[in-house]
N, C-alpha and C positions, 0 to 999 in steps of 0.2 A: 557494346564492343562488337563492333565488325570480325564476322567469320568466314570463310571459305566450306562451303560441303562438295564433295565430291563425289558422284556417281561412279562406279564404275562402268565401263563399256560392255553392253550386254545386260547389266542388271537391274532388277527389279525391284531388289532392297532397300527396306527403308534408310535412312540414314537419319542418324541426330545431332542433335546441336545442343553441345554441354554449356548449360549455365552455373555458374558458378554463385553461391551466394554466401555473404559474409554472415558469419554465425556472430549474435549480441544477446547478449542478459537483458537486453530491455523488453519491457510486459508493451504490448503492441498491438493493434489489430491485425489479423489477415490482410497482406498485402499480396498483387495481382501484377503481373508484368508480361508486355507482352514481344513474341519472337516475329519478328516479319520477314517475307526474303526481299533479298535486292533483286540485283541486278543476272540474266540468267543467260551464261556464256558457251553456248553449243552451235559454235559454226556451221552452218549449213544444213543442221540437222532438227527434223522438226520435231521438237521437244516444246512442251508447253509447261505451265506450273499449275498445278491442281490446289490444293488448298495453301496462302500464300501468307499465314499467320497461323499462331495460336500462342493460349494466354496459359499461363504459369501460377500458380499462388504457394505463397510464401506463407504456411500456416504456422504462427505464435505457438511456440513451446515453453514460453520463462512464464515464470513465477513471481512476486513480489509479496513481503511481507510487513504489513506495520506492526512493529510489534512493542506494546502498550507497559512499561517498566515504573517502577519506585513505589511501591509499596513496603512505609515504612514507620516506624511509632514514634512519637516526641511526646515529650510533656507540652501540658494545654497552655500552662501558665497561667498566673495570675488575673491578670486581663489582657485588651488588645486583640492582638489577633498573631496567629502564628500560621506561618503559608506550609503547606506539603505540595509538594513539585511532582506531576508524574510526566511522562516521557515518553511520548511514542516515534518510533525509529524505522524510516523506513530501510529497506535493504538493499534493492534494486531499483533500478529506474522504472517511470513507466511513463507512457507517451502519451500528451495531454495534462498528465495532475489528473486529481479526483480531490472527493471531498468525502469526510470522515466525520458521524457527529458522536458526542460523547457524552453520558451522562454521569452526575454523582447520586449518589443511593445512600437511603438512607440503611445502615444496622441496627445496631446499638444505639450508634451516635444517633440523634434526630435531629433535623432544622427547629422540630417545631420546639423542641426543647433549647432551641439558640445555641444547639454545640459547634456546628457548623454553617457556614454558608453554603446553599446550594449551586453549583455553576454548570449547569448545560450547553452545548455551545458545538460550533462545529469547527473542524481542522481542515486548513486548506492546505493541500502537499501538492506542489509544483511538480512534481515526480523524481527528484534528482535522488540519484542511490546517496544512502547515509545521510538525507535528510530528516531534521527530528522539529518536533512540535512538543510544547509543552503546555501542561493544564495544573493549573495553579488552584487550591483548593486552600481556602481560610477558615480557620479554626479558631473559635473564638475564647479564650480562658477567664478563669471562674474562678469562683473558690470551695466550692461545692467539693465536698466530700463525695467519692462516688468510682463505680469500677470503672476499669477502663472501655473506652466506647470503642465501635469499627464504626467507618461509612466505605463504599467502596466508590470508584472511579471503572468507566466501563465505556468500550468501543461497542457503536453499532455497526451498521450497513452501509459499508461504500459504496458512493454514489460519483457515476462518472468516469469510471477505470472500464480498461477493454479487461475481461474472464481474466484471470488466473492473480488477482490480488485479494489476498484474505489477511485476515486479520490473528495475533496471536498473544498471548499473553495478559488478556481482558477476562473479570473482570481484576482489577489490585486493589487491597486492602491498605487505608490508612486508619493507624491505630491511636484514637486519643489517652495518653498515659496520662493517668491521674496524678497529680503531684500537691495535692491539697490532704491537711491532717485536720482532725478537730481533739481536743480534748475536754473529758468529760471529767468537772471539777464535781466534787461533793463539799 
């Protein structure tokens, strides 16, 4: 945006030149803009311009949050397999997308016991605010008498976001509920 600065006659004051900048929630890198002069109109008078630029930066103050939900119990059932859905949500935008990877863990519950299928894997978020990803975790059912298992669902280390994106709500517990009886005949 073209400005006007005006000196007054006689002075030696500096004068400024207000930029204006639009405030956004989006997670963003440091950005740098710069002010240059025009054109310099002092009739007859020999005035020169001493420094005829300078740069600006725009430092990143938002935030964003993936924050990682459903932690929740079902019966294993009988056989098959039975999915638990978890949900991670981002809040705010952020510029570029990043990438998020996620692991499942063992508790209680164990792969190597076949209670679970194991799913590692990474989430790719576009950055758009109220953007969500889901991780799908299969539970395999039995008939097995036995207490109820956990395995949990868990965010690491994002990769590829400018500073101020973390992570919230990791790790969550999904709880396998026993739904198998046996009885003991004499």
């Amino acid at each position: 945006v073209n400005q006007t600065v005006t000196f007054p006659a006689g002075s030696t004051t500096a004068q400024s030149v207000p930029v204006a900048i639009i405030n956004d929630n989006k997670v963003e890198a440091d950005e740098v803009y710069n002010v240059a002069t025009g054109t310099l109109s002092a009739s007859g008078r020999n005035v020169s311009l001493g420094t005829s630029s300078g740069t600006g930066t725009i430092v990143n103050d938002d935030a964003a949050t993936v924050t990682l939900a459903g932690g929740t119990a079902q019966n294993e059932g009988n056989s098959g397999t039975i999915s638990y859905t978890f949900t991670a949500t981002l809040n705010n935008p952020v510029q570029g997308g990043f990438t998020v990877p996620y692991t499942t863990n063992d508790g209680s519950a164990t792969t190597a016991d076949n209670d679970y299928t194991d799913n590692d894997g990474t989430l790719n978020f576009a950055g758009t605010a109220g953007e969500t990803k889901t991780i799908t975790v299969l539970v395999n059912g039995d008939n097995k008498v036995e207490l109820n298992e956990t395995f949990t669902v868990a965010l690491g280390a994002i990769a590829g976001a400018p500073a101020g994106v973390t992570t919230a709500g990791s790790p969550q517990t999904g709880t396998i509920t026993n739904d198998d009886a046996a009885t003991v005949a004499i």
